[in-house]
C-alpha positions as MATLAB code, in Angstrom:
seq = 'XXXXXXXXXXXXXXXXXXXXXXXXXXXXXXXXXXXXXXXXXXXXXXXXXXXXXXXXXXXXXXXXXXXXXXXXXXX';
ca = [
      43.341   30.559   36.399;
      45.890   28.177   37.576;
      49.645   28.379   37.282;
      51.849   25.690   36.121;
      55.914   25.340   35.571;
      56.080   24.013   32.637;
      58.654   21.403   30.571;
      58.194   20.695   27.263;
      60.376   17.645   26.124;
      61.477   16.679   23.067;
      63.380   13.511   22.132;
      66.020   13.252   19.337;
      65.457   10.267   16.922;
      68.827   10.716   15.675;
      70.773    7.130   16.149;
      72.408    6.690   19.029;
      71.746   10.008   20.645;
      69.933    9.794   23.968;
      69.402   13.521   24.295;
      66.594   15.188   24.389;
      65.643   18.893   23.923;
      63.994   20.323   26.941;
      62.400   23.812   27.336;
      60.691   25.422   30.872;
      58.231   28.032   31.125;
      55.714   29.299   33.733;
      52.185   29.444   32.333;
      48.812   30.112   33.437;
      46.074   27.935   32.070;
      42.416   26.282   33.449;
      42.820   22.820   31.160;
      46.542   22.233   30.307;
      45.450   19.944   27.325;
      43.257   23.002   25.370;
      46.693   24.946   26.112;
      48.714   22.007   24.107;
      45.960   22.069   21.795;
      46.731   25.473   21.518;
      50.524   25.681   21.417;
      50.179   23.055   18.822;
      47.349   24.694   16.656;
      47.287   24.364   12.444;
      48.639   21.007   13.386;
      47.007   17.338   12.567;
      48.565   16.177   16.468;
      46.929   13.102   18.920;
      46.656   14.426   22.257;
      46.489   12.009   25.724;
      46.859   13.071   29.434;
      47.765   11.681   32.518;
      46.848   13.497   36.145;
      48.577   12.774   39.216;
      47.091   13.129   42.512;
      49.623   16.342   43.881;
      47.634   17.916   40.790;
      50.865   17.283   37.942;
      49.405   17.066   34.377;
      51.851   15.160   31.612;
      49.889   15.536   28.428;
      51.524   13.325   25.211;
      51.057   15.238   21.335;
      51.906   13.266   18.790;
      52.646   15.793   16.009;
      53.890   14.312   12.641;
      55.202   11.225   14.017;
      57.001   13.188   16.679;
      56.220   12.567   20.319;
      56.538   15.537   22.926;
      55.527   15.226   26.674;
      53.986   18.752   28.372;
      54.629   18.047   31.980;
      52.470   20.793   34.121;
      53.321   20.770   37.949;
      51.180   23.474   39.818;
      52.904   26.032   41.234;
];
């Protein structure tokens, strides 16, 4: 099973506030998009995935018109 550091970002749609909330976690995991999937489960979400070639997986949810980015870097 691989290992990832994880970070889990969430934007604000709040006017005119830039920040974002941001979480990090270490997880282990063979497909990070079945462990979004996962995280995410009981939910009606639109998953998409970009891989890098140094092995970094960003997967997109879109969860009730809310956007998060998963961003797994092997460690």
């Amino acid at each position: 099973m691989a290992e990832y550091e994880l970070v889990r970002e969430i934007p604000n749609l709040c006017r005119n506030n830039q920040m974002r909330d941001v979480f990090f976690s270490e997880v282990e995991t063979e497909d990070p998009v079945i462990y979004v999937r996962q995280f995410l489960k009981g939910k009606d979400i639109t998953l998409s995935s970009e891989q890098r070639s140094d092995g970094t997986v960003t997967v997109y949810a879109v969860c009730d018109g809310l956007t998060q980015k998963f961003i797994f870097t092997p460690i």
